[in-house]
Phi, psi and omega in degrees: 000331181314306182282001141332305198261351102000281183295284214302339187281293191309331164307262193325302184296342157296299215299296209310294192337280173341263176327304159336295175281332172266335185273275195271342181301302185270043165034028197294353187288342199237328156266275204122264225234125182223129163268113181286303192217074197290161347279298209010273186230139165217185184250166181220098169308123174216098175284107169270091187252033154229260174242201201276111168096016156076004177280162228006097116227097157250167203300344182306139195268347188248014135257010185263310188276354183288303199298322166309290172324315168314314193288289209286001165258344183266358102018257177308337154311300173304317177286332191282305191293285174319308196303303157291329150230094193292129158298188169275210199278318190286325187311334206267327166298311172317294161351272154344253167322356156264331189264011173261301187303301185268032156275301198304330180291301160334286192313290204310328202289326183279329190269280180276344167093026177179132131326105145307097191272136202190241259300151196217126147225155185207146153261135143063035183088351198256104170267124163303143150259351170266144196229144194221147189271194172274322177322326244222326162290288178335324193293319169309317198278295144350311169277317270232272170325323192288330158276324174295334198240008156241160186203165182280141164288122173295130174333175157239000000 
């Protein structure tokens, strides 16, 4: 469990750091657009206050605290689960990165009432139009890992 709780902390403080630093340093809530290495990567500003790719999101305020409550049972859900059947280390590694990424989203949602969205990429003629966090990979990356690297124990 340790190393859970490890990575998710290494998560969350680049996410928090990260979002700082491109929302007020480099000001992107208020310049909109910095291209780094277009289209490759560019930064975009997007408050996302609803799930992935803006759905609900309505303007309601009591979905905002619904999507928290949500992050934070499934969270705890994942931790309840490994804990009771530990997975191996990358199984453990997964964990980890989902429950850091959507702690990094929860900060956002109590602080600004939306995700902070910045990273942009597009390829090969195909412009993205959607912008996604660090957060927001780990959550991907995580899940992701969790089905690979974890399994059911076969009956005896």
């Amino acid at each position: 469990m340790r190393l859970v709780f490890w990575v998710a902390a290494v998560i969350f403080v680049a996410d928090q750091v990260v979002k700082y630093l491109v929302v007020h340093i480099l000001d992107l809530a208020f310049v909109g657009a910095i291209d780094v290495f277009p289209p490759y990567l560019n930064l975009r500003m997007a408050w996302n206050y609803g799930i992935n790719f803006g759905l609900f999101a309505q303007a309601s305020d009591s979905v905002r605290w619904v999507l928290i409550a949500v992050a934070l049972v499934i969270s705890a859900g994942v931790l309840w689960w490994i804990r009771k059947d530990p997975p191996g280390r990358w199984g453990l590694v997964a964990a980890g990165l989902l429950v850091g990424g959507a702690l990094g989203n929860v900060v956002d949602r109590v602080i600004y009432g939306a995700v902070a969205d910045f990273l942009n990429m597009s390829c090969c003629g195909i412009e993205n139009p959607y912008a996604f966090n660090i957060a927001d990979i780990s959550i991907f990356a995580g899940a992701l890992g969790l089905i690979l690297f974890t399994s059911e124990k076969k009956a005896p």
